[in-house]
VODOBA-569641 format. One record per residue: residue in one letter; x, y, z of N, C-alpha, C in turn. Coordinates in steps of 0.02 Angstrom, whole numbers, padded with zeros to 5 digits, always signed. Each point is the difference from the previous one (the first is absolute). Layout:
! VODOBA-569641
AXYZXYZXYZ ...
END
This chain:
! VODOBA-569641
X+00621-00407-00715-00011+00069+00019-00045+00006+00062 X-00049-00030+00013-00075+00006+00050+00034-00047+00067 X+00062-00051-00029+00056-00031+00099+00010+00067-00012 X+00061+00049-00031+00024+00040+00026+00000+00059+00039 X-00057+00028-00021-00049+00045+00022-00037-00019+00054 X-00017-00063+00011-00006-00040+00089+00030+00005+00018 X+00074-00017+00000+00037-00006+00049+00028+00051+00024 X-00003+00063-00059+00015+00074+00024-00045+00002+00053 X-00085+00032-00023-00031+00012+00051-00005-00059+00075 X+00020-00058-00013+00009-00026+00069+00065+00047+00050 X+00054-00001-00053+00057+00022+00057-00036+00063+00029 X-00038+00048-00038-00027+00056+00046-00020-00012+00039 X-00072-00049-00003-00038-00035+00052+00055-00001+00090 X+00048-00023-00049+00020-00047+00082+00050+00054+00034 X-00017+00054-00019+00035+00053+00041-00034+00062+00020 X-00074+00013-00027-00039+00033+00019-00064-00038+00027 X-00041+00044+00046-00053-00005-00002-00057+00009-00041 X-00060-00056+00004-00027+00009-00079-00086-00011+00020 X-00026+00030-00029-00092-00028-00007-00022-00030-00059 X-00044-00052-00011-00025-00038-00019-00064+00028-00032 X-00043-00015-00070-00079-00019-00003-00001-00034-00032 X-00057-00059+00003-00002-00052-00048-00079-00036-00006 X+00002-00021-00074-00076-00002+00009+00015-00068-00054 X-00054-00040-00006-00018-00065-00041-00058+00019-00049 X+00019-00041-00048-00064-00003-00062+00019-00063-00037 X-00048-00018-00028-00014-00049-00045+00022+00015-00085 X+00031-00031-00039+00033+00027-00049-00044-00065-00062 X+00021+00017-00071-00048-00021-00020+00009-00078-00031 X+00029-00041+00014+00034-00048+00031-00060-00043+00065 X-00012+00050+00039-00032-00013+00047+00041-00017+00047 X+00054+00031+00008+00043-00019+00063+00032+00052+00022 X-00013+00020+00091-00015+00029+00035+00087+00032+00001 X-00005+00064-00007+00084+00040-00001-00007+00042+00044 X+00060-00001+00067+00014+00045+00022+00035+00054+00003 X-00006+00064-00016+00034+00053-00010+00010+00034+00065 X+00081+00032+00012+00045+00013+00040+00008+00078-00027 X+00018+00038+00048+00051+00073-00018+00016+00013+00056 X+00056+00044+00014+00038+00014+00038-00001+00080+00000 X+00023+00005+00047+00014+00114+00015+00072+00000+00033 X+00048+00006-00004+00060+00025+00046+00045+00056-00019 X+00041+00018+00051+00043+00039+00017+00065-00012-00047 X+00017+00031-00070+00064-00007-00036+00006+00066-00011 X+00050+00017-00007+00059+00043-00037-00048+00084+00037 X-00007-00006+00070-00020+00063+00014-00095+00008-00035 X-00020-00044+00011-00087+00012-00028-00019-00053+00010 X-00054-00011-00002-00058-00062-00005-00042-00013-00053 X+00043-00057-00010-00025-00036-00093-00061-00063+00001 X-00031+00002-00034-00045-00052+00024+00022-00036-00077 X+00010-00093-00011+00009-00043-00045-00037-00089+00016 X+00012-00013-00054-00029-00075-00018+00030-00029+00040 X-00036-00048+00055+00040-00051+00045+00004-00078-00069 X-00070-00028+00033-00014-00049-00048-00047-00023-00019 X-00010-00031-00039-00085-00041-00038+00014-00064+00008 X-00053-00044+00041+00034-00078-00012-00078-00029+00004 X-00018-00058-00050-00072-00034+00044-00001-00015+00043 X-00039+00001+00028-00028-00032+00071-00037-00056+00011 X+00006-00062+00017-00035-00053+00006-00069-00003+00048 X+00006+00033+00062-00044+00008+00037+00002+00086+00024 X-00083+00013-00037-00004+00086+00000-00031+00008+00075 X+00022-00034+00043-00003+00010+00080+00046+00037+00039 X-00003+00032+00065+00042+00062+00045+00043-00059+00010 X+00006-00057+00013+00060-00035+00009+00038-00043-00045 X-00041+00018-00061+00035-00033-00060+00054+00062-00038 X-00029+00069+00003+00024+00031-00030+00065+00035+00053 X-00008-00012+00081+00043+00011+00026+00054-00014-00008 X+00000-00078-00018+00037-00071+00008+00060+00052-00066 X-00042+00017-00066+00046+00019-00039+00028+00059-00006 X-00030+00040+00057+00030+00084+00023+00087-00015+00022 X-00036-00061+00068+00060-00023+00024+00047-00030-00024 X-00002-00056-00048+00044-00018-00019+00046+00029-00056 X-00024+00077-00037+00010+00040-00034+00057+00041+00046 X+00012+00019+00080+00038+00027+00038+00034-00036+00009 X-00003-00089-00003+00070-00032+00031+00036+00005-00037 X-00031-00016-00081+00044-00018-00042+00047+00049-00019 X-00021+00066+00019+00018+00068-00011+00037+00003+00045 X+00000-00008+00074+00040+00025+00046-00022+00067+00008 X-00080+00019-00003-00029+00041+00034-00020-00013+00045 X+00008+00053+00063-00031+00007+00080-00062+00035-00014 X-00057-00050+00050-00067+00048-00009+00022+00063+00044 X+00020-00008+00049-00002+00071+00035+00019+00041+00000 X+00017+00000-00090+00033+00040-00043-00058+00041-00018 X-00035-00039-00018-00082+00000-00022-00055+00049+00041 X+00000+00084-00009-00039+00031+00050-00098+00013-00026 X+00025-00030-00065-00073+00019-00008-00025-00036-00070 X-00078-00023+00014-00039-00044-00044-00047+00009-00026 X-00015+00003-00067-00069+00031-00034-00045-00032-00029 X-00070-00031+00021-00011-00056-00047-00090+00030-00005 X-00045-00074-00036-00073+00055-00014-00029-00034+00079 X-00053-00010-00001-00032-00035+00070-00033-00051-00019 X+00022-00048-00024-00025-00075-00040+00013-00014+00071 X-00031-00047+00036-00009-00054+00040+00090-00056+00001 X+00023-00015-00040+00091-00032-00018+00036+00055+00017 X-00004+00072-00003+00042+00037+00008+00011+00040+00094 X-00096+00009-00001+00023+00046+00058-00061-00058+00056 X+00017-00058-00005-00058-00058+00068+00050+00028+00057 X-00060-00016+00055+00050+00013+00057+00037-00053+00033 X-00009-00059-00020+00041-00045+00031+00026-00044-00071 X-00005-00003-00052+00042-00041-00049+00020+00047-00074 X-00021+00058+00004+00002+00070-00038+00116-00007-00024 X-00009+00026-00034+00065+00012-00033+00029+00051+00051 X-00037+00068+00005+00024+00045+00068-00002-00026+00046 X-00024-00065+00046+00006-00003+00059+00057-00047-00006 X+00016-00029-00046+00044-00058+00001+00086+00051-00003 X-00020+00054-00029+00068+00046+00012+00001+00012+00032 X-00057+00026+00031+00026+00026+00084+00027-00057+00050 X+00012-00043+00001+00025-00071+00023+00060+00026+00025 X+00014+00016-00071+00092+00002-00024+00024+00079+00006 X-00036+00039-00008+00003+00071+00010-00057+00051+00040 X+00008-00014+00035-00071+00022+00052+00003+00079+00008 X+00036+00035-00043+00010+00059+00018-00022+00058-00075 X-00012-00071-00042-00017+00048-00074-00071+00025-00008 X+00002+00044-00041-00064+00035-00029-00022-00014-00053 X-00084-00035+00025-00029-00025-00058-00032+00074-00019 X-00037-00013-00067-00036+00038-00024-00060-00012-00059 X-00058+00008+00010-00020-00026-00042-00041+00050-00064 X+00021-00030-00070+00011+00066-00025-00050+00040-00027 X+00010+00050+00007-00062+00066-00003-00006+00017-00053 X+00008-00025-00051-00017-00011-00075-00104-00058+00009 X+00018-00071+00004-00045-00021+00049-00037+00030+00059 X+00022+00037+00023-00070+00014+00069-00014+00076-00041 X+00019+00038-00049-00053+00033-00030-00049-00033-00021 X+00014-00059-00055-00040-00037-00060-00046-00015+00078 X+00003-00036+00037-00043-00019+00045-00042+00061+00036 X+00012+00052+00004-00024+00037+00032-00048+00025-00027 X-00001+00022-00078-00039+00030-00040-00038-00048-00041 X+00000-00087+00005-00045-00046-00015-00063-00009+00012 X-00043+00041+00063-00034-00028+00026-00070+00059-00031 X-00050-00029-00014-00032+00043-00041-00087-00007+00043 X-00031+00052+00016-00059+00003+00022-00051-00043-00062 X-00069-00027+00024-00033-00040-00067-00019+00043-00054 X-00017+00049+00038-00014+00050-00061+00042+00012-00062 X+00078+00007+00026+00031-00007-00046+00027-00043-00025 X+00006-00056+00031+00020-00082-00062-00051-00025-00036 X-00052+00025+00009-00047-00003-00045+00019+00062-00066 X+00015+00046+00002+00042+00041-00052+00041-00027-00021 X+00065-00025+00042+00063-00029-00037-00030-00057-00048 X-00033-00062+00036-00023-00048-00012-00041+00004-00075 X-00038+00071-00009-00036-00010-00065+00052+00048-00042 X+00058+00022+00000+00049+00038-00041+00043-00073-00033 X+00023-00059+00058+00018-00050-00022-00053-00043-00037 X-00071+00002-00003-00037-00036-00045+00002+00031-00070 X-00012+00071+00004+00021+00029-00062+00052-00005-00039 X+00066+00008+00045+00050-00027-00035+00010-00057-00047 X-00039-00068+00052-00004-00050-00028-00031-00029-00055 X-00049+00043-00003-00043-00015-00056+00007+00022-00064 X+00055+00062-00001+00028+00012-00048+00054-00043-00024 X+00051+00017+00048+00082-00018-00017-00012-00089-00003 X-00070-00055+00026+00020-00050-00001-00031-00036-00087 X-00012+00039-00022-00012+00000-00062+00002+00033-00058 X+00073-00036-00025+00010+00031-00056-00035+00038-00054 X-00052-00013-00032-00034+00051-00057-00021+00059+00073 X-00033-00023+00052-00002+00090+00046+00062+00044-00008 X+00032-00031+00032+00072+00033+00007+00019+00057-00072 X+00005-00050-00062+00021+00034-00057-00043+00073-00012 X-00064-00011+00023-00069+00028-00022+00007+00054+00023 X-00006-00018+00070+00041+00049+00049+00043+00055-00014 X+00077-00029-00015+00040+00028-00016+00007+00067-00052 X-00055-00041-00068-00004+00024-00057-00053+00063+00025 X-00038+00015+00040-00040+00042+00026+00033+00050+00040 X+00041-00016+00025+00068+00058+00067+00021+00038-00037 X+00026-00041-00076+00055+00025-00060-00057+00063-00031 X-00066-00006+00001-00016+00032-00061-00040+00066+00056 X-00008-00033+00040-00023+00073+00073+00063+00037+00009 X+00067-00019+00009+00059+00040-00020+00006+00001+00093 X+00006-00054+00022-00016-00020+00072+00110+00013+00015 X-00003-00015+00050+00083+00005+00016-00003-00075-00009 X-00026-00039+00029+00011-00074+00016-00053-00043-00052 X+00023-00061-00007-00009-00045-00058-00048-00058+00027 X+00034-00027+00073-00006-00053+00042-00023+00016+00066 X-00044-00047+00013+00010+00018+00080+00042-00076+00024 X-00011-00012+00077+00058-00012+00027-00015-00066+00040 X+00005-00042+00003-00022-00078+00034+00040+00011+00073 X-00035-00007+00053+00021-00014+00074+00010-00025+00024 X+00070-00023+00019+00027-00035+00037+00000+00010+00088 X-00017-00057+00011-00006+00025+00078+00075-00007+00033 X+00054-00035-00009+00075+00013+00021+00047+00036-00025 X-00049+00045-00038+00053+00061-00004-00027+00066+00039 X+00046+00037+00010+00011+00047+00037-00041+00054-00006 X+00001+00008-00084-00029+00084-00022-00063-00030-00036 X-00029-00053-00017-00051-00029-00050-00054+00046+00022 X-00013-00006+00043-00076+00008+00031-00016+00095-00027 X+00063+00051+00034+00012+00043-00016-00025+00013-00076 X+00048-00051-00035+00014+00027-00070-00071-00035-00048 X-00041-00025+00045-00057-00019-00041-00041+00044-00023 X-00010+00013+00096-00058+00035+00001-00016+00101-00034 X+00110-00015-00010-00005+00065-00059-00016+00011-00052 X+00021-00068-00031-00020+00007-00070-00075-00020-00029 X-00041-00033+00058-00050+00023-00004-00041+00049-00015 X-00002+00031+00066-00016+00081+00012+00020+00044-00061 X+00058-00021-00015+00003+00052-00079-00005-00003-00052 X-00024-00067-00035-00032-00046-00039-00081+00002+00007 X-00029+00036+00058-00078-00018+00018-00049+00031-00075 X+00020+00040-00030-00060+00006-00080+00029-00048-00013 X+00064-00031-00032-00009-00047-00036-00025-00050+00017 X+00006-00018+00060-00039-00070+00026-00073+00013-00012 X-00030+00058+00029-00059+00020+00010-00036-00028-00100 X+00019+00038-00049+00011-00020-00053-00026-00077-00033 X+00079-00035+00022+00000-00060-00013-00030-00041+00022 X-00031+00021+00056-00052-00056+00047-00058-00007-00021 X-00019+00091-00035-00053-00001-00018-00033-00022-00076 X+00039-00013-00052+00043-00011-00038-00041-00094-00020 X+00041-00032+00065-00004-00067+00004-00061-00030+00026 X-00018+00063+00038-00094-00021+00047+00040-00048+00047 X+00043+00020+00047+00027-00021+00058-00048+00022+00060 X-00003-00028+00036-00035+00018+00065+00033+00024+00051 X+00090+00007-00003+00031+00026+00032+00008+00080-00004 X-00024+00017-00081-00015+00096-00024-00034+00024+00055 X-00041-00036+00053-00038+00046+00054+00047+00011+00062 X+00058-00008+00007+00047+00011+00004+00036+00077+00004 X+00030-00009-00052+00033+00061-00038-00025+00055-00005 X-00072-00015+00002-00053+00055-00013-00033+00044+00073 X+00007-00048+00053-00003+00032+00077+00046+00037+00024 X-00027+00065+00012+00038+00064+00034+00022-00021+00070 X-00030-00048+00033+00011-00019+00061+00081-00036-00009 X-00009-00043-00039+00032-00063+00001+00057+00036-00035 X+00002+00060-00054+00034+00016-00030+00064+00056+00059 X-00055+00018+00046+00045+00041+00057+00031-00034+00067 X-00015-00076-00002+00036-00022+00036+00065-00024-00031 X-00021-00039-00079+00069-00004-00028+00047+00050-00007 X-00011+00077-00018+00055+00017+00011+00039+00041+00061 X-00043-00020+00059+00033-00007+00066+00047-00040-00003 X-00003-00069-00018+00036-00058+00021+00048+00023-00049 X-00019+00020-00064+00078-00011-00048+00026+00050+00034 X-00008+00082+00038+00036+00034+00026+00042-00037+00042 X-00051-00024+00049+00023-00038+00070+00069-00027-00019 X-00015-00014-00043+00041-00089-00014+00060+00027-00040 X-00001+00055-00041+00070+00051-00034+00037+00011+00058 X-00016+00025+00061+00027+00026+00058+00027-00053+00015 X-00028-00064+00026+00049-00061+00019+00050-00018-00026 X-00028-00003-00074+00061-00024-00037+00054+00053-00005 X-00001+00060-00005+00053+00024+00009+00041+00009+00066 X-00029-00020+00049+00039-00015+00068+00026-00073-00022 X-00026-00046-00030+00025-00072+00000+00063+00015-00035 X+00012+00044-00060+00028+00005-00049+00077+00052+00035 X-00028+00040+00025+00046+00033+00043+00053-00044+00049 X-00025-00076+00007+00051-00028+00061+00036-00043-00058 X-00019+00004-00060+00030-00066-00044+00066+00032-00008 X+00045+00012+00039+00067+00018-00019+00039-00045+00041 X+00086+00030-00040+00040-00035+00037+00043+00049+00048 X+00042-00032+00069+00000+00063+00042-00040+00042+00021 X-00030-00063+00016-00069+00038+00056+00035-00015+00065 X-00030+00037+00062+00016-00012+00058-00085+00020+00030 X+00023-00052+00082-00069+00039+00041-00009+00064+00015 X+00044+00037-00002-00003+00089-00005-00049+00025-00060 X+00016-00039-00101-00017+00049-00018-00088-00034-00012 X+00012-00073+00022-00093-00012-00017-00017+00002+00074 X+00007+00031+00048-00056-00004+00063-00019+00074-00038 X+00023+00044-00021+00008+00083-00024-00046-00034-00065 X+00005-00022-00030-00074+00000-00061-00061-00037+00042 X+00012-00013+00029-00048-00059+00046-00058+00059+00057 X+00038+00024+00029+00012+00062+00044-00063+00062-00045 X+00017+00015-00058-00006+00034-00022-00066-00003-00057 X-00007-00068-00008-00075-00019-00014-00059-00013+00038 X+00033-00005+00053-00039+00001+00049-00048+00047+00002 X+00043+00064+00009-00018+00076+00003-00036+00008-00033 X+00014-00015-00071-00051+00027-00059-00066-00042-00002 X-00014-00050+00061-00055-00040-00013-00037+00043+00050 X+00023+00027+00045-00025+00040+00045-00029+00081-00014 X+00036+00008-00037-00023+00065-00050-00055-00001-00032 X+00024-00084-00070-00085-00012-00035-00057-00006+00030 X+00016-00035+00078-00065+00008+00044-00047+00057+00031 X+00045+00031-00011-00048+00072+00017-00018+00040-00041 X+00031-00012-00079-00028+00019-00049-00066-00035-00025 X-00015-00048+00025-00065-00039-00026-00039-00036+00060 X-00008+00049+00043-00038-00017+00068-00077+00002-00003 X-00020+00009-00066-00077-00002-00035-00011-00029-00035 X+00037-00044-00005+00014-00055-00054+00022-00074+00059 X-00067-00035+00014+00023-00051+00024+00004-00064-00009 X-00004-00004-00060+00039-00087-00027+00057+00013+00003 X+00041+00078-00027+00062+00004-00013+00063+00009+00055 X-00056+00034+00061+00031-00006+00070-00003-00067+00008 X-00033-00027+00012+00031-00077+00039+00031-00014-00026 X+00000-00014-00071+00065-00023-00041+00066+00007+00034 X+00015+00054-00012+00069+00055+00004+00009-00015+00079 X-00047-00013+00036-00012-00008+00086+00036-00074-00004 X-00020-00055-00035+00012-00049-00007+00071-00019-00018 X+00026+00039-00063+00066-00034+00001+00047+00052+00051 X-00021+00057+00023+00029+00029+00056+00027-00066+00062 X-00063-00011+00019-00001-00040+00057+00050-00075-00040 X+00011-00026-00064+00051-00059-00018+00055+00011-00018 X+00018+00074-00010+00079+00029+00006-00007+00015+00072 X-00008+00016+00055+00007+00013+00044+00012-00088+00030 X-00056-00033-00004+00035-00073+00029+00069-00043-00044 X+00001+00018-00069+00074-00018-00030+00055+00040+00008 X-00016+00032+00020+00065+00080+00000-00020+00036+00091 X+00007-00037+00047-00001+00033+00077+00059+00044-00011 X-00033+00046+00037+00029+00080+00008+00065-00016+00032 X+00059+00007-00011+00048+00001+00030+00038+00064+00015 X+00044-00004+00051+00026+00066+00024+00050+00010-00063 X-00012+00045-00050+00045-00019-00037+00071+00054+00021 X-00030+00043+00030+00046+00056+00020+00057+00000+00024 X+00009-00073+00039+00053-00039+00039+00059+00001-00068 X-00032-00004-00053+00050-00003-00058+00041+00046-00013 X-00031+00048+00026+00017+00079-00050+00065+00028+00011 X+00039-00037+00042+00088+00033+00008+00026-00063-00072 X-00026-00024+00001+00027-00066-00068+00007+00058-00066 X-00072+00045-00005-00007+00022-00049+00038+00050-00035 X+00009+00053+00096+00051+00034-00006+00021+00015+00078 X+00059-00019+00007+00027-00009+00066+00037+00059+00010 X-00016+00075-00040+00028+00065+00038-00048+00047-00004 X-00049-00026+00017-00068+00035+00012-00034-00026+00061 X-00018-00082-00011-00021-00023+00063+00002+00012+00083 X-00055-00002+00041+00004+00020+00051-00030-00073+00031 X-00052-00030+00020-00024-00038+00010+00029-00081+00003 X+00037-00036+00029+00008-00046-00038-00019-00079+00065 X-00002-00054-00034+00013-00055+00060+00055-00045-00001 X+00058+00009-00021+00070-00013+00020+00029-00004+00062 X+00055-00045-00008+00021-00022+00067+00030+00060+00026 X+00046-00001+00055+00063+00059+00023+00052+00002-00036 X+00020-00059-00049+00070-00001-00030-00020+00024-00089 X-00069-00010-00027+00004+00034-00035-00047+00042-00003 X-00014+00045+00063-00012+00057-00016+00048+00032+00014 X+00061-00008+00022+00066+00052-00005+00021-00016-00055 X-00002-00049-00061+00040-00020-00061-00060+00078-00037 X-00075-00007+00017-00021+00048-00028+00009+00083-00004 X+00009-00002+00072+00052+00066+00021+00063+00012-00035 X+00026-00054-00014+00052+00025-00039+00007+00021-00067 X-00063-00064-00029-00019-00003-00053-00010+00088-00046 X-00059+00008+00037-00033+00055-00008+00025+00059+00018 X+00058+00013+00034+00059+00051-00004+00047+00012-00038 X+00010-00046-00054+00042-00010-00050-00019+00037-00069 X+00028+00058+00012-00031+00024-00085+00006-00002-00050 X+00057-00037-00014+00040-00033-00080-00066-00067-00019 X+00008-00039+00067-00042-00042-00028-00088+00007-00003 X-00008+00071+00018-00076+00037+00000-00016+00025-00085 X+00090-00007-00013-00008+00046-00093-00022-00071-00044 X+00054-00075+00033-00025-00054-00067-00048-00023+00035 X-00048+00019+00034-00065-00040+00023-00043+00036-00072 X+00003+00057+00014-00023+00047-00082+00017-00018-00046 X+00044-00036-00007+00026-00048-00082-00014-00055-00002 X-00005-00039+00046-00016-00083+00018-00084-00033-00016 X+00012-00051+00000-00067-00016-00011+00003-00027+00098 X-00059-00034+00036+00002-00014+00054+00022-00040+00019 X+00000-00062-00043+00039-00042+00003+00088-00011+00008 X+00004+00039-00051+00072+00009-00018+00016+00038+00070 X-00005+00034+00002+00021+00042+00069+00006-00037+00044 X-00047-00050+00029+00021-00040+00059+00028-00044-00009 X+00020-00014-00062+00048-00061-00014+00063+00040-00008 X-00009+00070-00002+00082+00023-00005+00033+00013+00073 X-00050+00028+00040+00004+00030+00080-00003-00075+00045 X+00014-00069-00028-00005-00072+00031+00080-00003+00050 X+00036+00008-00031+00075-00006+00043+00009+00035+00055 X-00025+00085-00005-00014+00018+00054-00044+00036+00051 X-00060-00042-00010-00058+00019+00039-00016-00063-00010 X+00022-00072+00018-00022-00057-00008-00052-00011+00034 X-00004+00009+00046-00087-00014+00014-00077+00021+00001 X+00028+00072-00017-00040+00027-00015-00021-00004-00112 X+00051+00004+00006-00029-00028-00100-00023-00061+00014 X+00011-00060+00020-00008-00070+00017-00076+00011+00018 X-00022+00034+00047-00064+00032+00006-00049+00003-00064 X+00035+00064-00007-00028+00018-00077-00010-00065-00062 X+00056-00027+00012+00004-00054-00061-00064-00056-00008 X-00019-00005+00076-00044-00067+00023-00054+00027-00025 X-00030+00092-00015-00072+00004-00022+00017-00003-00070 X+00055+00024-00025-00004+00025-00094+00025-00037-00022 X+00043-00085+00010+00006-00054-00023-00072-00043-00019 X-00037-00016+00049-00048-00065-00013-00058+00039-00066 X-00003-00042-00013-00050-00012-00071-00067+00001+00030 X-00048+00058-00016-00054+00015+00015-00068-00027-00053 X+00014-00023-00055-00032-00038-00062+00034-00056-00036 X-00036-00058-00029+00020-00044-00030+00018+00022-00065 X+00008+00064-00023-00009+00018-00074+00040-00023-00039 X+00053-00017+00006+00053-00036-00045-00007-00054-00011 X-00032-00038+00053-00024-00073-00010-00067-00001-00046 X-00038+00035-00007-00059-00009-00053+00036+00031-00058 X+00013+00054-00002+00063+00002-00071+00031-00038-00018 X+00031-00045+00021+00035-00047-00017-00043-00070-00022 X-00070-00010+00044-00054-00038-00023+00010+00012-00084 X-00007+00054-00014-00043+00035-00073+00068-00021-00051 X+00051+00023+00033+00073-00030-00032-00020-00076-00036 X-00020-00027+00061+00025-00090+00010-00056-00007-00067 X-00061+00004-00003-00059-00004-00043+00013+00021-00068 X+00059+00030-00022+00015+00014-00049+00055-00066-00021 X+00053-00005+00060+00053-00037-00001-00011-00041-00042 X-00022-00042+00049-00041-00078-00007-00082-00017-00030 X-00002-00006-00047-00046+00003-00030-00030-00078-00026 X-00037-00007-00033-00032-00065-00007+00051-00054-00063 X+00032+00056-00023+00039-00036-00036+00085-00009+00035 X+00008+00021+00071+00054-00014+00029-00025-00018+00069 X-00027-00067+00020-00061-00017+00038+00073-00021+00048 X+00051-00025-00011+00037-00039+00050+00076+00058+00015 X-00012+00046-00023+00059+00073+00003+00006+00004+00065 X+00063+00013+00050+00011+00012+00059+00022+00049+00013 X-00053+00039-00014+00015+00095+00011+00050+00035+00056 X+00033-00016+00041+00038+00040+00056+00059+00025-00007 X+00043-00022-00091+00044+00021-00009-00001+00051-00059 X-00090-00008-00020-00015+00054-00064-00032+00067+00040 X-00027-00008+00064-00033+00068+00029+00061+00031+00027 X+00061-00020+00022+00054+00003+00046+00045+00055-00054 X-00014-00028-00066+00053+00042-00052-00035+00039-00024 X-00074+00024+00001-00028+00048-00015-00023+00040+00046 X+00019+00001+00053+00024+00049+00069+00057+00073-00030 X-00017+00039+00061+00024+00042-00024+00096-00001-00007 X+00011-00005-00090+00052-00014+00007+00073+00061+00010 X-00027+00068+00038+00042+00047-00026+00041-00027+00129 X-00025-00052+00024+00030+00005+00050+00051-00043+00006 X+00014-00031-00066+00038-00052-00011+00069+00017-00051 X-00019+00064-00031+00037+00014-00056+00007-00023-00066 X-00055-00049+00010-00028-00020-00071-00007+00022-00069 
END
């Protein structure tokens, strides 16, 4: 079933143009898997599916090239088929001279990397003044001192239950995940009597803590702070994303950081803060003209555009057409320029090159979480690429 369904999605492959994201992880095995997905042009829309999962012997930009490439011969895929590439900014993926992207551009010097903005949020909103990792820092000691010992924990627990608390547990922090930090420093903050309580309770020296109005109003800055991120992080975790609709959440948080700043211009730990990750979305997210886009969005409105002479008369025509002004109103954006492709070819071809490429790795860390289930300690030698492949979405296959 998982050849057949390859070899379907190959024959698409080799007749459309297609974008790429792909990211590596370590599986629990301890051997390094590369995960593949694809975005192309079928049946009038743009489908994004499972390329492939294979180990990798050397988790290097020219080891993992070696198996990009030899994944297209064997296929009888053309890179310059290949308009666009999504990967995180590991040093193997995006080096400038032995990087996985530069080694494509070799072979396709004309594609669009991207690196994905799932990552340069998490990075953007990492960086914490001392004042406050000294907060995070003693929310994770607290944590620890509970949750790393069992009779606390229970004690704990049995104390949430009888305060008639919402929550039971608090929450151990992981630093490679996405929302941890967020989701700690919430359930903290709304847990703070019971901790306050239990600390005091045990004759902890950390209760002086819980008990500071200071310390207590910076924490729930940060758990605010940090709700707001995560729901921008959480907002890009989809599938059929394009650079249109996250530069527009991107765009748009911006704003609201600019807003909170002038709401708390008497408040200055909390201005620099907010000043601070201003200024690290602004260096991960440079302002782009995004406006150049906006006949993509809707091409019988647009005035503005930077198109050649041949398709800005395909747009002229485009945009004089009022039958196809009624299914732009029924269409999704995609679909539309994959339907208007035969005749306005260069100008959809246009269009296609921004709302094809893969703007996040998100399918590839989904599929991480897949594999971790897959393959487990009791299926240590399982060669997962034909079990993630059939648990793809099976309604494009007729499954």
């Amino acid at each position: 079933m998982s050849n057949d369904i390859q070899l379907q999605l190959v024959e698409r492959l080799q007749s459309s143009t297609f974008a790429i994201q792909l990211d590596e992880s370590t599986d629990i095995a301890g051997q390094a898997q590369l995960l593949v997905y694809v975005r192309y042009c079928f049946d009038n829309d743009v489908v994004e599916d499972f390329l492939f999962c294979k180990p990798v012997p050397r988790t290097t930009g020219e080891g993992i090239f070696a198996m990009l490439n030899d994944f297209f011969i064997a296929n009888k895929l053309e890179w310059s088929s290949c308009i666009g590439i999504c990967t995180d900014e590991a040093a193997a993926m995006t080096g400038h001279k032995s990087g996985v992207v530069a080694r494509v551009r070799t072979v396709s010097p004309n594609i669009i990397s991207t690196h994905c903005m799932i990552h340069r949020e998490a990075l953007a909103s990492k960086n914490l003044n001392e004042s406050y990792s000294e907060v995070l820092n003693t929310c994770i000691k607290l944590v620890n001192w509970i949750k790393c010992r069992l009779l606390n924990g229970r004690l704990f627990a049995a104390l949430c239950e009888e305060s008639g608390s919402d929550h039971r547990h608090l929450l151990l922090h992981t630093e490679v995940r996405w929302l941890s930090r967020g989701k700690v420093l919430q359930r903290v903050f709304e847990l703070q009597s019971e901790l306050a309580s239990f600390l005091m309770d045990k004759n902890s020296e950390l209760v002086k803590f819980v008990s500071d109005n200071v310390w207590l109003a910076k924490l729930a800055y940060l758990a605010d702070i940090f709700c707001q991120l995560n729901a921008l992080n959480t907002s890009l975790q989809v599938r059929d994303s394009s650079m249109l609709k996250t530069t527009d959440k991107i765009t748009a948080f911006k704003k609201k950081l600019r807003i909170w700043k002038t709401r708390v211009q008497n408040k200055s730990y909390i201005f620099d803060h907010l000043s601070a990750i201003e200024e690290y979305f602004d260096r991960y997210f440079p302002t782009d003209n995004i406006a150049d886009y906006d006949w993509i969005r809707n091409p019988f409105s647009c005035q503005l555009t930077d198109l050649t002479g041949k398709e800005e008369e395909q747009l002229a025509e485009l945009s004089s057409d009022r039958s196809l002004k009624l299914k732009f109103q029924e269409q999704t954006l995609t679909a539309f320029w994959c339907n208007v492709r035969n005749e306005y070819t260069l100008l959809a071809e246009r269009a296609l090159t921004v709302l094809v490429p893969f703007v996040t790795t998100y399918q590839c860390e989904e599929s991480f979480s897949a594999l971790a289930v897959i393959k487990s300690k009791f299926r240590l030698r399982l060669q997962v690429e034909d079990d993630i492949r059939i648990r793809g979405p099976r309604i494009l296959y007729g499954l």
